[in-house]
N, C-alpha and C positions, 0 to 999 in steps of 0.2 A: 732320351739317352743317346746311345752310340747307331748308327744303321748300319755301322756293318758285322754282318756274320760274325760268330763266333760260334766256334767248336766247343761243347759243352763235355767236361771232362767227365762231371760227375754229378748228382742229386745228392743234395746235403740228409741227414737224416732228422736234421731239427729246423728249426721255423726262425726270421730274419731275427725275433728278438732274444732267442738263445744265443744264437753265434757271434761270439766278441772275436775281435782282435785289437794289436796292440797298437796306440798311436804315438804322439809325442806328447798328449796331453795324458794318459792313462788307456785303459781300455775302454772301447765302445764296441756295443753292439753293431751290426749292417743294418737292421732295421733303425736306428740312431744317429747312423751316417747318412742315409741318404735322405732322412728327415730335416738335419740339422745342414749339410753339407753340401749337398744336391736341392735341396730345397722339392725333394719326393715325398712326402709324409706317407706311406703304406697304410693301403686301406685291410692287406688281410694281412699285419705284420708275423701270424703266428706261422704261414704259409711256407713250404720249404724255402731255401735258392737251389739255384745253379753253379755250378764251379770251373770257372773258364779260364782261359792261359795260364798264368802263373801265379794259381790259388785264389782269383780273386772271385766272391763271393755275389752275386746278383738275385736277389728275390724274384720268385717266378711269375712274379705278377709282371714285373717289366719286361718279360720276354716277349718273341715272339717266335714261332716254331713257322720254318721255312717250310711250303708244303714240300711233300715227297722226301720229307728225311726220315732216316731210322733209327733204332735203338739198337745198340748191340752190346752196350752191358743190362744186365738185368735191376730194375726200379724197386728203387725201395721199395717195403711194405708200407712206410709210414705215409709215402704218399697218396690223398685220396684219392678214388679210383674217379670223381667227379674232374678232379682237374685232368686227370688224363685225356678223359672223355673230350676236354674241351679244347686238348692238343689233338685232336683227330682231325 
């Protein structure tokens, strides 16, 4: 994907293949776009995203957590506390 930094607005409270949005073909899932579109197939598509500049949606599998950053809204509960773990 992209290498540069992005500011992470928010954690989603659902997994890539819950969250649709709308295209010109219908609605698709983010887990279905970046399968079909990106040519990314998600290996944990039920896994949150991330939510960066202006709304757009990034499964947290393709991130990558810059060392030395913080959290200063507070993490869903829905997120497992193992993926956190593995942003430490």
């Amino acid at each position: 994907m992209s290498e540069t930094p992005r500011v992470v607005k928010k954690i989603t409270q659902h997994g890539a293949n819950d969250l649709v949005f709308e295209t010109q073909e219908g609605l698709l899932s983010v887990a279905r776009y970046f399968a079909q579109k990106r040519n990314l197939p998600l290996q944990y598509p039920d896994n949150v995203c991330v939510e960066v500049g202006a709304g757009a949606l990034i499964p947290i599998e393709l991130c990558e957590v810059i060392p030395g950053q913080i959290v200063r809204k507070q993490i869903p509960v829905s997120v497992p506390s193992g993926l956190l773990r593995m942003c430490n």
